[in-house]
N, C-alpha and C positions, 0 to 999 in steps of 0.2 A: 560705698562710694564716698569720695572724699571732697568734703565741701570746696564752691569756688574761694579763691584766696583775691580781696580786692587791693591793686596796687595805686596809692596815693603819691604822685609826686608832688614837692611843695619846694617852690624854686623861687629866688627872689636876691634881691642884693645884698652886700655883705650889712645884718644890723637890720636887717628891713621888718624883722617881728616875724618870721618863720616861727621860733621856738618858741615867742610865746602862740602863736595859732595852733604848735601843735600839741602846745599844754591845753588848751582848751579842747582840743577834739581829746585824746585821750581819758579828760575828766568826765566828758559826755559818753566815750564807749568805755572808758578802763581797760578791763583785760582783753577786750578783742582786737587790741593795736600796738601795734611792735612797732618801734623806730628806728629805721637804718641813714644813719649819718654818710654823706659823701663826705665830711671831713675825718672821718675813722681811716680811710682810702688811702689816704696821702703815700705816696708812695717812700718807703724806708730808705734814709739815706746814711747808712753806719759806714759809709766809708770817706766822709765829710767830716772836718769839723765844727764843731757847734759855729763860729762865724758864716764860714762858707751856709753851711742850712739858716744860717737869720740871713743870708741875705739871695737867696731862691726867690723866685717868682710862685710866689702859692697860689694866687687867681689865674693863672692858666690851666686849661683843660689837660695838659701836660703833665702837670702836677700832681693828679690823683690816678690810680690806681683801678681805672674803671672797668675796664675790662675782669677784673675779680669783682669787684659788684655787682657786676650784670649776670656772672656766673652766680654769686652768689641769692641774688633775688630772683632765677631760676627756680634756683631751690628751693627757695623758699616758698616761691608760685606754686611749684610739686609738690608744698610739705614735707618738705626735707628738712632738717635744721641746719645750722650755719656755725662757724666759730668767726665770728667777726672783728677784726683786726681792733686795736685801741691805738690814739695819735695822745702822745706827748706835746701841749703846745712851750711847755714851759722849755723845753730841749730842741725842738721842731724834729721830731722824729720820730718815730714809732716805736710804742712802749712795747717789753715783754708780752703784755697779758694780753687774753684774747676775752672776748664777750662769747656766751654760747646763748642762740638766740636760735628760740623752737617757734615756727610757723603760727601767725594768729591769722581769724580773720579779714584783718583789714593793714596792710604795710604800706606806711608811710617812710617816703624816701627822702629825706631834705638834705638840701644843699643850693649852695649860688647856680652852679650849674648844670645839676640833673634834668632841663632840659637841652642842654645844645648837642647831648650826645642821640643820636637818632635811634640806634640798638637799645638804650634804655629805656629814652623816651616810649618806644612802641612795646614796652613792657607795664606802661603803666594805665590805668580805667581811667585816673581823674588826673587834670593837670591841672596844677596852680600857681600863678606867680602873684605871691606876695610886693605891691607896687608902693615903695615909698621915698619922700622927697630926701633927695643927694646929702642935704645939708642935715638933715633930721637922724639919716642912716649913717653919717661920722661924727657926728656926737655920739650916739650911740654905741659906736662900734669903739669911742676913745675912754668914752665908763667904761664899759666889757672888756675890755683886752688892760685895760690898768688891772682891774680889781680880780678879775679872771686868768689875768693871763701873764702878770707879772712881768707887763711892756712900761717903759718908759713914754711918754707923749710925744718925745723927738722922735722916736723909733714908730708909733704909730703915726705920725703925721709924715713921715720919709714914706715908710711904706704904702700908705692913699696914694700921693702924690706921685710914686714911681713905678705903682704896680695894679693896687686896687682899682682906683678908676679907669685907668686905662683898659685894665681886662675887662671892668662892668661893662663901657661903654664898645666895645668889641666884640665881648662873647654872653655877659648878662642879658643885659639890657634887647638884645637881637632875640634873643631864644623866646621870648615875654609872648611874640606869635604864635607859639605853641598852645600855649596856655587853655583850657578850657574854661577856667577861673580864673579871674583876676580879682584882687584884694587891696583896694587903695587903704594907704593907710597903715597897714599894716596889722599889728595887734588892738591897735585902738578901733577898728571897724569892729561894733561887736554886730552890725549888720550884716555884713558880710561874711561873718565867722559864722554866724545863725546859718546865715545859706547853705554856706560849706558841710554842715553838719549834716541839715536837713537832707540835703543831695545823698551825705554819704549813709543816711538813714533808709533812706529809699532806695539805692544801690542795695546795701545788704539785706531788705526787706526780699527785693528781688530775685537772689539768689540761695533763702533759705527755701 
């Protein structure tokens, strides 16, 4: 009989300390946790050119490719393994290579909007929105995307103001009702990160 598989969703606004939360669950389970990126998703656009893809709307639900997600974390719920798509940010578009990613214990799903879709949504045990302040999450997101992502600051501050907030405040920010956990703060709660653990300690306690 094949163990249950627990699905973590950890959803919160663009820069909000998703990745660091789920570096810290990871270090507390290691190998019983597999991460699946909604920005892997993005839907491939090879028949654009590189301008046309920098200036797409990426914070729309529109945007990503969720419907093979959901298929995919199916499978992965079944124990099934997966080949999981890879996004290019430095191109905006989806790279060759694929991830091949075999079933653990415990799948963590992040992204801005892995809750507003409801088919997902009711695929996963635990919900999270990572909750942090507007101003704190574009400084953040304008260090990450220079030294990460090889944006210029004009180019990050266009895209907040014509795209980013507006989808937070539209489809982020709304889905936050979902949540079974909320995390002010973001990575710097290490209170909250304790909880989260402990929660997700007692989940899989339950299930062996």
């Amino acid at each position: 009989m094949s163990e249950k598989i627990c699905i973590v969703g950890i959803a919160g606004g663009t820069a909000s300390g998703k990745t660091t939360i789920v570096r810290r669950i990871k270090e507390k389970f290691g190998d019983d946790i597999v991460v699946i990126n909604h920005d892997s998703y993005y839907k491939a656009h090879d028949d654009l050119s590189y301008e046309d893809r920098s200036r797409l709307n990426y914070d729309h639900p529109e945007s990503f490719d969720t419907d093979l997600m959901i298929q995919d974390v199916k499978k992965l719920k079944n124990n099934e393994p997966i080949d999981m798509p890879v996004y290019d940010y430095t191109i905006h578009n989806r790279a060759d290579a694929i991830v091949h990613v075999v079933p653990k214990k415990v799948i963590i799903i992040e992204g801005i909007l892995i809750l507003e879709n409801k088919e997902l949504r009711d695929l996963m045990d635990i919900k999270v929105f990572v909750d942090t302040d507007a101003d704190e999450r574009l400084m953040r997101r304008i260090r990450r995307d220079m030294v990460e992502r090889a944006r210029s600051i004009e180019s990050i501050l266009t895209q907040y103001s014509e795209t980013v907030k507006p989808m937070h405040e539209q489809f982020v920010e709304p889905s936050k009702k979902y949540a079974d956990i909320i995390i002010p703060r973001g990575g710097e709660n290490l209170t909250g990160i304790s909880i989260l653990q402990e929660h997700l300690n007692l989940v899989l306690n339950q299930r062996q």
